[in-house]
DSSP file (Angstrom, degrees, kcal/mol; ACC not computed):
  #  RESIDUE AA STRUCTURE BP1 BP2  ACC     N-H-->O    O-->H-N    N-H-->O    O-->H-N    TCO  KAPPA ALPHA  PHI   PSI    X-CA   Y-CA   Z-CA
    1    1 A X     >        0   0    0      0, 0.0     4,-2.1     0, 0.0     3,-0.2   0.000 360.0 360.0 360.0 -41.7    0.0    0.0    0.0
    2    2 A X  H >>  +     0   0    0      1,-0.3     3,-1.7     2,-0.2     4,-1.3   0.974 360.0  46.1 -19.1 -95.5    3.1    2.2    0.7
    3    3 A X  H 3> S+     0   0    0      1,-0.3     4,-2.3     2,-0.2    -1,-0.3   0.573 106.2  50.8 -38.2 -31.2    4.3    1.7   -2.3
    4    4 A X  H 3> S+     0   0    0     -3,-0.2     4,-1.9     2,-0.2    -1,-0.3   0.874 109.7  56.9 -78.3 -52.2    1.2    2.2   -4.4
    5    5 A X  H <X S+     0   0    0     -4,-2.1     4,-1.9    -3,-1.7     5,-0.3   0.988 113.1  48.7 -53.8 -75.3    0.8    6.2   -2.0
    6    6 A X  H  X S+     0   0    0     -4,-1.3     4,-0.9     2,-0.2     5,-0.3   0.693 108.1  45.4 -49.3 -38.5    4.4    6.6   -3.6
    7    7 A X  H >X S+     0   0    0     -4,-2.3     3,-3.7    -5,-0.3     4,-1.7   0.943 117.7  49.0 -68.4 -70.6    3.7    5.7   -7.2
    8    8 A X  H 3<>S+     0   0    0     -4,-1.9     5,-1.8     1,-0.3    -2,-0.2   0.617 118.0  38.6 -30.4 -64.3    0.4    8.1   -7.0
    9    9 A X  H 3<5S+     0   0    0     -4,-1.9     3,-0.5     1,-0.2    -1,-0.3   0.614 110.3  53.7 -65.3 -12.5    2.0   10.7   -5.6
   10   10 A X  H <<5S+     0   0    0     -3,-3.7    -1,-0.2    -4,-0.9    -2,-0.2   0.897 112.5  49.0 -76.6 -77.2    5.1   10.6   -7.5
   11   11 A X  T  <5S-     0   0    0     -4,-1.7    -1,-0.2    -5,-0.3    -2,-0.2   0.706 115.2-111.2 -51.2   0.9    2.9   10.7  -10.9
   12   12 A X  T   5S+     0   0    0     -3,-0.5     2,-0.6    -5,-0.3     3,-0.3   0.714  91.1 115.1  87.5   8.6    0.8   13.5   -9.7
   13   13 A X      < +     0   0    0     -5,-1.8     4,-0.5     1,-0.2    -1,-0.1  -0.759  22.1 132.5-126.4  73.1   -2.3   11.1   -9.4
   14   14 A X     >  +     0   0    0     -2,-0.6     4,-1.2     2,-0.2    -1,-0.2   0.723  63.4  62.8-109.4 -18.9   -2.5   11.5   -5.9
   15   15 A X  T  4 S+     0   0    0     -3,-0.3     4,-0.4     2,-0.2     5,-0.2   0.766 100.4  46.7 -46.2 -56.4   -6.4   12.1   -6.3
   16   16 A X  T >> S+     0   0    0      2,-0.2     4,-0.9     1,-0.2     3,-0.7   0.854 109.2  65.5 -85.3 -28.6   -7.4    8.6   -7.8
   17   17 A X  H 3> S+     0   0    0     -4,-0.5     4,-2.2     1,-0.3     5,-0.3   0.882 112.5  31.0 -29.6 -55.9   -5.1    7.2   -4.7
   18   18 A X  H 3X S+     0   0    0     -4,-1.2     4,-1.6     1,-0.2    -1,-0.3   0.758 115.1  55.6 -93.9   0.7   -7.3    8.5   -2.3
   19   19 A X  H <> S+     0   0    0     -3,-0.7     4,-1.6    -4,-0.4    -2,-0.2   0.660 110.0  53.6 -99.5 -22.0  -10.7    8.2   -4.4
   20   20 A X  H >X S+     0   0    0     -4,-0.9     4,-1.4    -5,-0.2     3,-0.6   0.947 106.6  51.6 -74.2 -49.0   -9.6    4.2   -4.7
   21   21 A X  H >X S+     0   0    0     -4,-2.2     4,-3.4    -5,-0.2     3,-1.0   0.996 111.4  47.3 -62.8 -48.7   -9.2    3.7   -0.7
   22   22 A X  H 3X S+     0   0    0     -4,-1.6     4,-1.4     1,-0.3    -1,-0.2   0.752 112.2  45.5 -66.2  -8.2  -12.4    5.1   -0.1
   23   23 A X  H << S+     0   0    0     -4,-1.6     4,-0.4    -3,-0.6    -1,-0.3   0.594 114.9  49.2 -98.4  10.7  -14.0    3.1   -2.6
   24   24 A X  H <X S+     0   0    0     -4,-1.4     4,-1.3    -3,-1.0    -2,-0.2   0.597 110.1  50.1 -71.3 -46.9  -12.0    0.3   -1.0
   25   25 A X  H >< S+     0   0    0     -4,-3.4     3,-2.1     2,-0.2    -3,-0.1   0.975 108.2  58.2 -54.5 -72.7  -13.2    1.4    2.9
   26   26 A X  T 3< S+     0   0    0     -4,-1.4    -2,-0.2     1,-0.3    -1,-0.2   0.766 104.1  52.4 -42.4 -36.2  -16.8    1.4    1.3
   27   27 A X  T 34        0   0    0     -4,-0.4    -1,-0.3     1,-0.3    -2,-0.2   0.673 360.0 360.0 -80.9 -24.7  -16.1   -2.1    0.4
   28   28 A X    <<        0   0    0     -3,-2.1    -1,-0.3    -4,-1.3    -2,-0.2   0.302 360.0 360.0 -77.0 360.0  -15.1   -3.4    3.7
């Protein structure tokens, strides 16, 4: 998961990172 926060933010896509965990929360 680290790693995955690092690529987003590194690529400027730090937006769909967090819009994926919350649909990821919703799904727990």
């Amino acid at each position: 998961k680290a790693f995955s926060l690092a690529k987003s933010v590194s690529t400027g896509d730090s937006k769909s990172f967090f819009v994926r965990q919350t649909n990821k929360k919703i799904l727990e």
